[in-house]
N, C-alpha and C positions, 0 to 999 in steps of 0.2 A: 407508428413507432413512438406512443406516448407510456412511460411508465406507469402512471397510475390506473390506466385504462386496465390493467391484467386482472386487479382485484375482481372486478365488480363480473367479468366472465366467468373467472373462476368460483366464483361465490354463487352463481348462476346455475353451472355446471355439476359443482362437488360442495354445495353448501356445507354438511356434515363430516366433511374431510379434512383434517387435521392439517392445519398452516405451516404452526409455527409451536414448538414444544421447546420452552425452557428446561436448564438441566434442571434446577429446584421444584419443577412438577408443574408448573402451570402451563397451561396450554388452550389456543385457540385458532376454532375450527376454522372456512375462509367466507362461513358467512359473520361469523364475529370480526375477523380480523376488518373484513370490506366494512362492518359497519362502524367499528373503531375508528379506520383511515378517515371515514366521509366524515366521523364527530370532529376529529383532529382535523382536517379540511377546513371546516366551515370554520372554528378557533381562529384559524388562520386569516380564512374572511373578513373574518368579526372585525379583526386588529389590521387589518389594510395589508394583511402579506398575500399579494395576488403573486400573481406575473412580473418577475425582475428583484421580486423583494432578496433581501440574503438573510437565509435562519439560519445561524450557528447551532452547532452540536456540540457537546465536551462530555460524555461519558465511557463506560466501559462498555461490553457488549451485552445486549440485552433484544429483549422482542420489540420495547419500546421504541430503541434505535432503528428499528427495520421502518415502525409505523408513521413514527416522523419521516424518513425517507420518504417511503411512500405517499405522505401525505403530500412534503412538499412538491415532488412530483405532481401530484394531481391538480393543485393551484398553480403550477406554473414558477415556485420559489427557489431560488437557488439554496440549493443545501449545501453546506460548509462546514462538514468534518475538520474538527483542531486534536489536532495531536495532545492526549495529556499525558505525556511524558514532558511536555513543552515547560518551561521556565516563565513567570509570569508575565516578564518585560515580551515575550514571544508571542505568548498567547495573545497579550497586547495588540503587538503587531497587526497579526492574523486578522483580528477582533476591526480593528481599524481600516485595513488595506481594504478589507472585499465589502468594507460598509454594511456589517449584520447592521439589521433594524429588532434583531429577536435571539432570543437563546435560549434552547435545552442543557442543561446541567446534571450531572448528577451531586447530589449534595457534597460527597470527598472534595469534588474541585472546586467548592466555593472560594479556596483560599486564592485560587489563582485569576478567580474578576473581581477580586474588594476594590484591589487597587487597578480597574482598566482607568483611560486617563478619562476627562470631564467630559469629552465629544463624542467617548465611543458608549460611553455612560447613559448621556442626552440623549443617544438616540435608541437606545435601548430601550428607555423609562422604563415604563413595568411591564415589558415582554420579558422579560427573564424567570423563565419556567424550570423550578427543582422537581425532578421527575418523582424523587421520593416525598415528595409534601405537594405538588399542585398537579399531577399530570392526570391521575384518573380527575378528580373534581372538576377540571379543563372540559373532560370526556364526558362526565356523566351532565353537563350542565350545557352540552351541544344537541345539534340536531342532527342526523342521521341521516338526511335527506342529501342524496348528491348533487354537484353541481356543473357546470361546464364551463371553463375558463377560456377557452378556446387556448389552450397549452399548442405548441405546432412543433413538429420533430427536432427544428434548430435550436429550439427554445433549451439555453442553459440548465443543464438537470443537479449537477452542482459543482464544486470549487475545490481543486486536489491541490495542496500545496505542497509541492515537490522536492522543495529545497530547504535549505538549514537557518539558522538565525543572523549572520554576519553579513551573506551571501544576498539578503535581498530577497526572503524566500519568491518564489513565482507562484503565480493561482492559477492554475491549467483551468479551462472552460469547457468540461467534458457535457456536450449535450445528449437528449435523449435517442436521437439519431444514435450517437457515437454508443452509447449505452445496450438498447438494445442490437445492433448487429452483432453486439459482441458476443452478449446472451446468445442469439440465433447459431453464431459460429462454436462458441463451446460446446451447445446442447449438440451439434452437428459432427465436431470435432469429438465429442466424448460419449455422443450417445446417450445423452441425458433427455428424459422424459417425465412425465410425471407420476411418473409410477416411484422417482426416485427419490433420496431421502439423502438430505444435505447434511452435515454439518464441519464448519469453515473456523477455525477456534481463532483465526490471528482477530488483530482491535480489527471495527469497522470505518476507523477514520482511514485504516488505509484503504485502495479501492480494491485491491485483488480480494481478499476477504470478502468484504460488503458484496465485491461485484459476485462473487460465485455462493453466498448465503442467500443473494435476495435472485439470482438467479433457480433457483429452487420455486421461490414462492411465482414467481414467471410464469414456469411452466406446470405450474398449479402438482407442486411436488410435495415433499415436508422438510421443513428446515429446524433443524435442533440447535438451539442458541446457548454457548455458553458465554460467564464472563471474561473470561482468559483462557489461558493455557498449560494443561496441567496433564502431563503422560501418562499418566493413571487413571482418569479422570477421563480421558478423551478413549480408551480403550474399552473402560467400562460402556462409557454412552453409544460406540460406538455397537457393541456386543446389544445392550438392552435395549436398544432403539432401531438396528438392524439397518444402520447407516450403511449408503451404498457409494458413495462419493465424499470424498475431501479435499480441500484447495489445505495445502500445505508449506511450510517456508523448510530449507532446508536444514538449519536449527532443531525445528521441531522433531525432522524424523529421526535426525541424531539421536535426539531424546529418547524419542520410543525407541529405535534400536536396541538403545541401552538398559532397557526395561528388561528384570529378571521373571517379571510374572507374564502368564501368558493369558489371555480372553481371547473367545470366540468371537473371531472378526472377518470371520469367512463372508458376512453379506457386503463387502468389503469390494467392490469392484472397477473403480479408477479411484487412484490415491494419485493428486495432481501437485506440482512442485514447481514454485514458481520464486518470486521475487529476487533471486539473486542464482548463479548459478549451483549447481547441484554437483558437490565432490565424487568425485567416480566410489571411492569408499564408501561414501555412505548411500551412493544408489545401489551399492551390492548389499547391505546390509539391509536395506528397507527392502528389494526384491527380495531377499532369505525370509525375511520375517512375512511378507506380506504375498511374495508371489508376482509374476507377471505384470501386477495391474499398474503399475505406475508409469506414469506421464511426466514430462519438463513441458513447460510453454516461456516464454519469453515474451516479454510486453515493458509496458509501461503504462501511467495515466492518462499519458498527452496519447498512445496508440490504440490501446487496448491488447489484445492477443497479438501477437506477429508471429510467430511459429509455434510448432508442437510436436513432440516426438513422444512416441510409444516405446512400453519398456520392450516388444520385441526387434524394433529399431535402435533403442540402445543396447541390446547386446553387440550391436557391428559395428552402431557409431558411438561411441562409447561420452567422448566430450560433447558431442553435439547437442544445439538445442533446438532441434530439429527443419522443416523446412516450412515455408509459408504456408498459411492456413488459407482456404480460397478469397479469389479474389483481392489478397493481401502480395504487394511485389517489393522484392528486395535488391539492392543496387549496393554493391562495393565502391566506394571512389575516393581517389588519392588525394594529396591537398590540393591539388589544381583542379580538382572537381571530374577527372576525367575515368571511366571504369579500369580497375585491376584486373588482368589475368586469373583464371581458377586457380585457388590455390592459394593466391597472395593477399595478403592482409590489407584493410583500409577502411574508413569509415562507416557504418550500416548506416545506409537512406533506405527509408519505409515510405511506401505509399499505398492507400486503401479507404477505406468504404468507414472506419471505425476512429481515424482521426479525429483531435480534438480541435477547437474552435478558439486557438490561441490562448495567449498567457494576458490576464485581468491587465488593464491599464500598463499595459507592456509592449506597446506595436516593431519596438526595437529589438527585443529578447525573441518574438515570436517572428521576426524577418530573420533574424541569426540562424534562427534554426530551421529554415527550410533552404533548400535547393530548387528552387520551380515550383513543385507541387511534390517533391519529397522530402521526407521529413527526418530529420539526426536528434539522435538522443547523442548521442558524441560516443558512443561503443565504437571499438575496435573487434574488427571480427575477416573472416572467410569463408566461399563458398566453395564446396568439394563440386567434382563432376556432378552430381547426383542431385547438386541444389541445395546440399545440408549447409544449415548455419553452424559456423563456431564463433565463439565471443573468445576473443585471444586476449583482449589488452580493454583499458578506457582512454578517451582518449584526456578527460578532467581525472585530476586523483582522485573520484570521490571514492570512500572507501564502504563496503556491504557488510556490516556486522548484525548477523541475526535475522536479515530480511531490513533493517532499516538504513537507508543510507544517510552520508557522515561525509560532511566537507570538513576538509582538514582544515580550512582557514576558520571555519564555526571555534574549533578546540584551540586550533595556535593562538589564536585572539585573547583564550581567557589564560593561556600557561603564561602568554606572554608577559599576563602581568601579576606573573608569581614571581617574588621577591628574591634576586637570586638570580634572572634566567637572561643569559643575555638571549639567545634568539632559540627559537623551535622549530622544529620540520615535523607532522605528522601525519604517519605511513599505515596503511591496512600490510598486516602479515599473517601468512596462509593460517588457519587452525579448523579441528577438523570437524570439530561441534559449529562455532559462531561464524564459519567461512574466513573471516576477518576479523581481526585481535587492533584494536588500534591502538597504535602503538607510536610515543612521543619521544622522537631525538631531542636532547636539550645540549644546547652551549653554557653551562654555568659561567659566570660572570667574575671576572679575575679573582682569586679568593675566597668564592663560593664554596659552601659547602652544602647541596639539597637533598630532604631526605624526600625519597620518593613517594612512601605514602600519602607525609603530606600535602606533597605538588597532586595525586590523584583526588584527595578531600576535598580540593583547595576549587576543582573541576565540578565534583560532583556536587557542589554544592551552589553551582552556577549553570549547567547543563544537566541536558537530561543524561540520565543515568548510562545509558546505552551509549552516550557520545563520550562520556570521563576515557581515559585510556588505560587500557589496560596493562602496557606493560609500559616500562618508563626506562630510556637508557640515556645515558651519556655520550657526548663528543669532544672535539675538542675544537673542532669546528663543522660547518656542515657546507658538503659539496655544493657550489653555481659554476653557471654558465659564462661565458666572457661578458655578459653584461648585468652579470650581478643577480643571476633569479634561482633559487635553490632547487636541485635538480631531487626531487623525492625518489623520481625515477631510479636513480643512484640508490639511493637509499631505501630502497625497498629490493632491489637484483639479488642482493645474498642469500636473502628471503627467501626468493622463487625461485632458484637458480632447481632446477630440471623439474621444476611445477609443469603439469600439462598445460596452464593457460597462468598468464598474471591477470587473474581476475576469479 
């Protein structure tokens, strides 16, 4: 259960078999790709990144991004996808907390490590690798020859940071253990082979992407990489490349839904839906356009997979996000930790074989969230007779727009100190594209007058883009509890009020 182990069989097996095909035309077979990995490998050598080191990553998506992965797989390095949507003092963060010694760049985001601070700088020195000016010369000036690290299944594979800027983000410790079972249960769960043909358009800093793109090259499949996300674009590649699976967010299908042209997308045969739940509208609209083949799973970074339903299970269970995938079990339990009744809501414990290996220098955060040996992401949800999961509620406000999630105290933090505001509450409300519109109650301040745009400028130009809010109201005050803590829950009900799920 070592990740980088997969190349060098499959390079053995299907030498002349197409890896990995960028949308811009270039493409490499998987005895090119293996012998890439092993040059990037030894790079890694050279500069003392064995076992335990942490390579950061900061780009958009690309073939590159897969082969670093897998490089640092093969030496044993923890790889450390950073979000570049992330604001610099964050990347900072990031950059700092999990102790990179090294970084992959792509040249756009150089603006965001001029300024990392002197320590995270120091230890960088000149591992700081721009993929568009040093990464072939890296390549072409190693050796090809492999090596053995003695890498072991527990061994760190890399570092998902789960959480927002305010918040403390957390480094989940997903090893290669956790990694591949998960591989093993999707190809199991989805009938994937490698006869099949990927492509996963969300970034690869997050891990559902990453994990179902390089899931592909695993099973010595082909994976089609683009740099983003583009409805047209993704329809096309899908038709000329004769892709036969996609990990998808439910954003994106919206999108294509909304597509007036039509391509031949018939080689088209699981279309997978994950990161945040999936509007009953718009799974009817992607089953119209696309047919039976769609799939829901429900996960996380810290689980991996936890359930999975097929679109001929969602025709009867309609909200559902289906039932545990093997050897994965699920438990209901109230706040006194004790199980609900069928039927009755309370928090989802998970436990299984795909679990992650705690939160980086956090033994407090990662004792929080287990129960014995099961594990809360803090959902709210219920199980029918049958065993099916629903996600009804969370039990933290965090809010899902677009697939990325959004702590409201990340946004209150920065409205709060918009000129004007005496205090903020910020709510996700239903919408039928972004799942969640986030959305800032304000108290303006005795004789305030704010205009709303510029309270959302004021945001975006301090957060990432995805996190500013989108729609901006007024109060006059904002509902608490008898001990003073503002009840969002209130504040979000008018919202949802006959929604099939608040969430």
């Amino acid at each position: 259960m070592i990740l980088g182990r997969c190349l060098a069989r499959n390079a053995r097996l299907s030498p002349a078999k197409t890896a990995i095909v960028a949308a811009d035309g270039r493409h490499w077979t998987y005895a090119e790709l293996n012998d890439r990995v092993n040059r990037l490998a030894n790079v890694l050598r050279a500069h003392g990144l064995g076992r335990g080191a942490r390579v950061a990553i900061l780009d958009r998506n690309s073939p590159e991004y897969l082969e670093v992965y897998f490089a640092a797989g093969t030496v044993g390095a923890w790889l450390v996808p950073v979000n570049f949507h992330l604001k610099a003092p964050d990347v900072a963060y990031r950059m700092q907390h999990c102790g990179a010694t090294a970084l992959f760049v792509g040249r756009e985001f150089l603006p965001l490590i001029r300024d990392l601070p002197g320590e995270v700088r120091e230890r960088l020195g000149r591992r700081v690798w721009v993929f568009e000016d040093d990464y072939e010369r890296l390549l072409a000036g190693a050796s090809a020859e492999p090596g053995d690290d003695g890498v072991q299944p527990e061994d760190t594979l890399y570092v998902g940071y789960t959480s927002g800027t305010t918040d403390t983000p957390k480094g989940a410790l997903v090893s290669h253990r956790a990694i591949v079972v998960g591989y093993l249960y999707k190809a199991l769960d989805y009938g994937l082979t490698a006869a099949d043909v990927s492509l996963c358009p969300g970034p690869f800093w997050h891990s559902a992407p990453r994990d179902f793109a390089s899931l592909a090259v695993y099973l010595g499949g082909t994976c089609v990489v683009t740099r983003g996300f583009d409805a047209a674009e993704y329809e096309a590649l899908v038709e000329k490349h004769r892709v036969t699976f996609s990990f998808l967010v439910p954003t994106m299908l919206q999108m294509l839904a909304a597509l007036e042209t039509r391509r031949d997308v018939s080689s088209l045969r699981a279309v997978i839906s994950g990161g945040s739940p999936l509007p009953s509208v718009v799974k009817e609209r992607a089953l119209e356009r696309y047919g039976p083949i769609l799939h829901e799973f429900y996960g996380a970074t810290e689980t991996r997979i936890i359930t999975s339903i097929t679109a001929e299970e969602l025709a009867r269970k309609k909200r559902s996000v289906g039932r545990p995938i093997r050897d994965v079990e699920i438990r209901i339990l109230d706040d006194a930790r004790n199980d609900v009744l069928v039927g009755q809501p309370g928090e989802v414990f998970v436990r299984g074989p795909g679990l992650f290996s705690g939160y980086l220098d956090d033994p407090e955060r990662t004792r929080k969230s287990y129960h014995g040996d099961w594990f809360s992401l803090g959902d709210i949800g219920r199980l029918d007779a049958e065993g099916y999961l629903y996600l009804v509620d969370r039990k933290q406000d965090m809010i899902i727009s677009g697939g990325e999630n959004i702590y409201p105290n990340d946004v209150e933090e920065v409205i709060a100190a918009f000129p004007g505001v005496k205090e903020v509450a910020v709510i996700g409300i239903p919408d039928a594209t972004w799942g969640e519109l986030v959305t800032a109650v304000v108290v303006p301040q005795p004789g305030a007058t704010l205009d709303p745009q510029a309270l959302v400028d004021f945001c975006a130009a301090r957060l990432p883009g995805y996190m500013k809010p989108r729609r901006v109201e007024f109060a006059a005050e904002l509902p608490r509890n008898p001990v003073g803590k503002v009840l969002r829950r209130v504040l979000r009900e008018p919202y949802w009020k006959g929604a099939e799920a608040h969430i």
